[in-house]
N, C-alpha and C positions, 0 to 999 in steps of 0.2 A: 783855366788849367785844362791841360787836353787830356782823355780819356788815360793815356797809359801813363800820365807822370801820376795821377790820380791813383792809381793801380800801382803803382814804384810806391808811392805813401802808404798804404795800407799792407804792401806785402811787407815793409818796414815795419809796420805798427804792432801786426799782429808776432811778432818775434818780441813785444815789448807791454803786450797787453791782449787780453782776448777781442776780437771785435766784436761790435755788434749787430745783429741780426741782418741789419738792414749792410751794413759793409763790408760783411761775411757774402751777400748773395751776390752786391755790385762785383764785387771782387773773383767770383764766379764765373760768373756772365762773362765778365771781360775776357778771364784768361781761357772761357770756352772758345773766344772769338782771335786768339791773340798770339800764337805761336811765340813771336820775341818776349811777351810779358810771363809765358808760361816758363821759358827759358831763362828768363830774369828769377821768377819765383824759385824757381831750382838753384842756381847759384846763390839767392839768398839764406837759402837754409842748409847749404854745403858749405856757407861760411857761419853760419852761425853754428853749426854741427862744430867744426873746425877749433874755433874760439872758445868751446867749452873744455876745450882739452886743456888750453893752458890756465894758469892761477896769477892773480895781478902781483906784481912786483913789490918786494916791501919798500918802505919809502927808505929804509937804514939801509938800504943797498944802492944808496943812486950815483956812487963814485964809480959804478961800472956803466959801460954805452949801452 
């Protein structure tokens, strides 16, 4: 697995879990070195910002699209 899909995994993770120590610093490093994975990190947490606004659909509503 090359350096930034490794970096895509962990700016995922960490929206889903805290990391750890050691994948907190990887994940550093990288995006000190990485302009697209910094770019990446930023869209991922303007969707994730994004997605906390809405509320999940009840399931007694599913005759609408």
């Amino acid at each position: 697995m090359n350096k930034c899909q490794a970096a895509t995994r962990l700016m995922s993770l960490k929206r889903d879990r805290p990391l750890t120590l050691g994948e907190r610093a990887a994940l550093r490093l990288h995006l000190a070195m990485c302009s697209a994975c910094r770019r990446c990190d930023r869209q991922f947490e303007m969707l994730h910002r994004a997605g906390q606004h809405f509320t999940p659909r009840d399931s007694d509503d599913s005759s609408e699209p």
